[in-house]
C-alpha positions in Angstrom: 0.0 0.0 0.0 1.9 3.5 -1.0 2.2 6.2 1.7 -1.0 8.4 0.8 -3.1 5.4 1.5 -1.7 4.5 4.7 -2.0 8.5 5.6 -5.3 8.5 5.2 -5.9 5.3 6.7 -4.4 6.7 9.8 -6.4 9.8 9.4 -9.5 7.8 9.7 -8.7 5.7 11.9 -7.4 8.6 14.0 -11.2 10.0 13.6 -12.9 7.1 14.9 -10.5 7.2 18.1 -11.2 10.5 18.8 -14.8 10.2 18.8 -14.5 6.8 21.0 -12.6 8.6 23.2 -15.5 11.5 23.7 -17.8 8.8 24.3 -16.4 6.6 26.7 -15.5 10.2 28.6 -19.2 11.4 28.1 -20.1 8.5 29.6 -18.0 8.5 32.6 -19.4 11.9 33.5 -22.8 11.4 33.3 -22.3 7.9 35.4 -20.9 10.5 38.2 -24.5 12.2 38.0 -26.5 12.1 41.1 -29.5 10.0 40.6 -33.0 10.5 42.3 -36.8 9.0 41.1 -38.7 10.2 39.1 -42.1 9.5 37.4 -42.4 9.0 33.4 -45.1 11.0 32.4 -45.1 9.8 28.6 -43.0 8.7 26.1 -42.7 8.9 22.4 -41.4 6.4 20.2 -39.7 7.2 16.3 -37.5 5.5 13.5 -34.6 7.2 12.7 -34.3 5.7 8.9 -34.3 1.5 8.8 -32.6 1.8 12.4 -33.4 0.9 16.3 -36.2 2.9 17.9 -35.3 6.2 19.2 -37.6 6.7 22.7 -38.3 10.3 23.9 -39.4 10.4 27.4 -40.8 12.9 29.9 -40.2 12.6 33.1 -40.5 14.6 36.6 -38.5 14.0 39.4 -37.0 16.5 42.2 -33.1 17.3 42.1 -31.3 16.2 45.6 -31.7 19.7 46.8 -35.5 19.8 45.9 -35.8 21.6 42.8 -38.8 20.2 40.8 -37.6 19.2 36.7 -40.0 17.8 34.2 -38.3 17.6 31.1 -37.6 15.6 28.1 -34.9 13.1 27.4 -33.9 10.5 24.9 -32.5 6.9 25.3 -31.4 4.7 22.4 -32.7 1.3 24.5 -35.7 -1.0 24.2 -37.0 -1.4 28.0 -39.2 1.9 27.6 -41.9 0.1 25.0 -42.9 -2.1 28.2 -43.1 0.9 30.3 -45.9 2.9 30.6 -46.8 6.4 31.9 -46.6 7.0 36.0 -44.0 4.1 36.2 -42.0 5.5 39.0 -38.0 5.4 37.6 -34.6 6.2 38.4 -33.4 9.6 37.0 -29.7 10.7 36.5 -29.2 14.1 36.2 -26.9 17.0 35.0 -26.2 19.1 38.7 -24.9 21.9 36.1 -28.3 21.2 34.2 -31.2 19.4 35.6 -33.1 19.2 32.9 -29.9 16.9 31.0 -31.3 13.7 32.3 -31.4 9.9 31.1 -33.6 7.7 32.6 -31.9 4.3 34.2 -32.5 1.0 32.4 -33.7 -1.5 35.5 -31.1 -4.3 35.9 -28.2 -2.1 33.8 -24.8 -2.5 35.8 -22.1 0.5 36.1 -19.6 -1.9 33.8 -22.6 -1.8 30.8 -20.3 0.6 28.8 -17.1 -1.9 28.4 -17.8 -2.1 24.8 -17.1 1.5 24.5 -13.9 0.6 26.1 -13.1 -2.5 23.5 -13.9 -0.1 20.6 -11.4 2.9 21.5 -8.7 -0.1 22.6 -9.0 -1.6 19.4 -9.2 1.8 17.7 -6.0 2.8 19.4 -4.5 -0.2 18.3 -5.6 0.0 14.8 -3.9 3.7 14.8 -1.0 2.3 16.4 -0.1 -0.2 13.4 -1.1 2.0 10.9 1.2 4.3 12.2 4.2 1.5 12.5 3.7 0.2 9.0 4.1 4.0 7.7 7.4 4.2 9.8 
């Protein structure tokens, strides 16, 4: 492969690590959001071309220092079709911005982002022999 290929290789490879990277630290920060319950009030379901359902959810719930929020959010997860209105949930929230909220998924576990991990591992990787081979 001659040395423009591999430099753009690299480039986009570079890309996709970079944007793994700002999601696996988007998602650290809003797992250090305080969480509190909340009540979905209703919920919206649409199709974002031939892809998963995209689920937009209202919710009220009181921030830990009282402050009432009703407010919209979206999630990119299935669990809400089986959920209806007045379900009581668990909210985490933005302290900086209340109404920046996602709504819990019952039963997820604190480790349910490794593959956001795996991706930017084997995206560094990727970039890392892309970068040897050009040497």
């Amino acid at each position: 492969m001659d040395q423009a290929r591999m430099l753009f290789l690299a480039f986009v490879v570079g890309i996709f690590v970079v944007l793994g990277a700002g999601q696996v630290l988007r998602r650290q920060r809003q797992r250090s959001w305080p969480t509190v319950p909340g009540t979905l009030r209703e919920k919206r379901t649409s199709r974002r071309g031939s892809g998963n359902p995209w689920f937009q959810l209202r919710a009220d719930f009181r921030t830990r220092d009282g402050a009432p929020v009703d407010a919209w959010a979206s999630n990119l997860v299935g669990w809400e079709a089986r959920t209806e209105p007045g379900t009581e949930v668990t909210v985490a929230y933005d302290p900086r911005n209340p109404r920046r909220f996602y709504v819990e998924v019952p039963g997820s576990k604190d480790d349910d982002h490794v593959g956001l991990w795996v991706l930017l591992v084997v995206g560094v990787l990727a970039f890392v022999a892309v970068v040897f081979f050009l040497a």
